[in-house]
C-alpha angles and dihedrals in degrees: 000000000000098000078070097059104131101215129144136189114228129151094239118035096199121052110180122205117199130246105044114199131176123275091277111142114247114236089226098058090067113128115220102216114231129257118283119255112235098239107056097015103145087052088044088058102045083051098049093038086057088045089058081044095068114033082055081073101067088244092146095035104115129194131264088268145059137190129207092265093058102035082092086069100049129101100169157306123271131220092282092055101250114136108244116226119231097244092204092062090046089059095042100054090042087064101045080052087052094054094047092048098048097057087058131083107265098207086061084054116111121192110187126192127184092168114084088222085061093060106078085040102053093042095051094044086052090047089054104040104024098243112145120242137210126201141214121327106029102215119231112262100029098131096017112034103070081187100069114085097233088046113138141180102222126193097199125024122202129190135189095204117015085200096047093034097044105129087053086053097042094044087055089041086061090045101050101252129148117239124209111187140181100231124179129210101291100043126127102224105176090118099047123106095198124020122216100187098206146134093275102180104045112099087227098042096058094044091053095050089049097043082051086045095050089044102060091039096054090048082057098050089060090239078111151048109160142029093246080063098068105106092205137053136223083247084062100054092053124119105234118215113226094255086055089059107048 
């Protein structure tokens, strides 16, 4: 997958822009839908109805900062100073992932996640596809060392944070394994097979990059065909906080 590689030359990697605030979804970055066409209007709505749901995650709200490798999915910054990802180029990337994924073999899959918010996510994408996850701290050797017990020969290697998650992205880099990672405004993606530009560190955002994942790969897969088969929400694939719990 090397023709994929999203790198960019630019004379500064990092570009900060002032004010940083938490993954909270601006008011003003609400998308109307559209008016319903009069043939298909009941499938125009349910379309445009999970469109507002989820743009209502955060899934395209960026950081305060951007580097050079991100700067392509990006469309602006809003009033509080977060760069705003360009939501087209997140679904489309999740479907060129999807049809990657879904011509190896998903067993040799392997989803790591570092970030606590990734957990629920991954686990629940695993439990639908069949990919295999891996979760904290990734131990030295995994994909280069045969000698180590968890040791494992991946195909794919996705990751929920290519900074948090960098010794999984180095170790498949050695081996020779793409990387398809979700990757927010300020990652540094050179090593990254597949960009998914996304809000990689909101509960709600990740659930929401690996439900559309899961999605598209199980349509693939043929287990599928619409969106009323999915068995699991978004909901679902959220990390709960403990409050949330009790």
């Amino acid at each position: 997958m090397s023709d994929d590689k999203e790198v960019q030359n630019a004379d500064s990697p990092v570009q900060k822009h002032e004010e940083p605030n938490n993954d909270e979804v601006p008011t003003e970055d609400s998308i109307s839908s559209p008016p319903e066409t009069q043939e298909g209007g009941s499938y125009t709505s349910e379309a445009n109805n999970l469109e507002k749901m989820i743009l209502s995650t955060g899934i395209r709200v960026g950081t305060p900062v951007k580097t050079k490798y991100m700067t392509q999915f990006i469309v602006r910054a809003n009033p509080e100073g977060l760069y705003i990802l360009d939501i087209s180029k997140t679904l489309a990337k999740i479907d060129v992932a999807a049809k990657f994924i879904g011509r190896a073999n998903i067993s040799r899959v392997a989803v790591a996640s570092a970030r606590e918010y990734g957990k629920t996510p991954v686990e629940k994408f695993c439990e639908l596809t069949g990919a295999t996850s891996i979760f904290g701290r990734f131990m030295p050797g995994t994909f280069t060392n045969p000698s180590l017990p968890k040791y494992m020969e991946p195909e794919i290697v996705i990751v929920t944070d290519p900074q948090a998650d960098q010794q999984a992205v180095l170790e498949a880099t050695r081996a020779g394994v793409p990387v398809i990672a979700i990757s927010n405004s300020d990652n540094v993606t050179s090593k990254v097979d597949l960009v998914i530009p996304a809000n990689n560190r909101g509960r709600k955002a990740l659930a929401t990059v690996y439900w559309l994942l899961a999605r598209e790969v199980l349509k693939r897969q043929g287990t599928i065909r619409s969106d009323s088969e999915m068995r699991m929400s978004i909901d679902d694939f959220e990390t709960k906080l403990v409050e949330e719990l009790s």
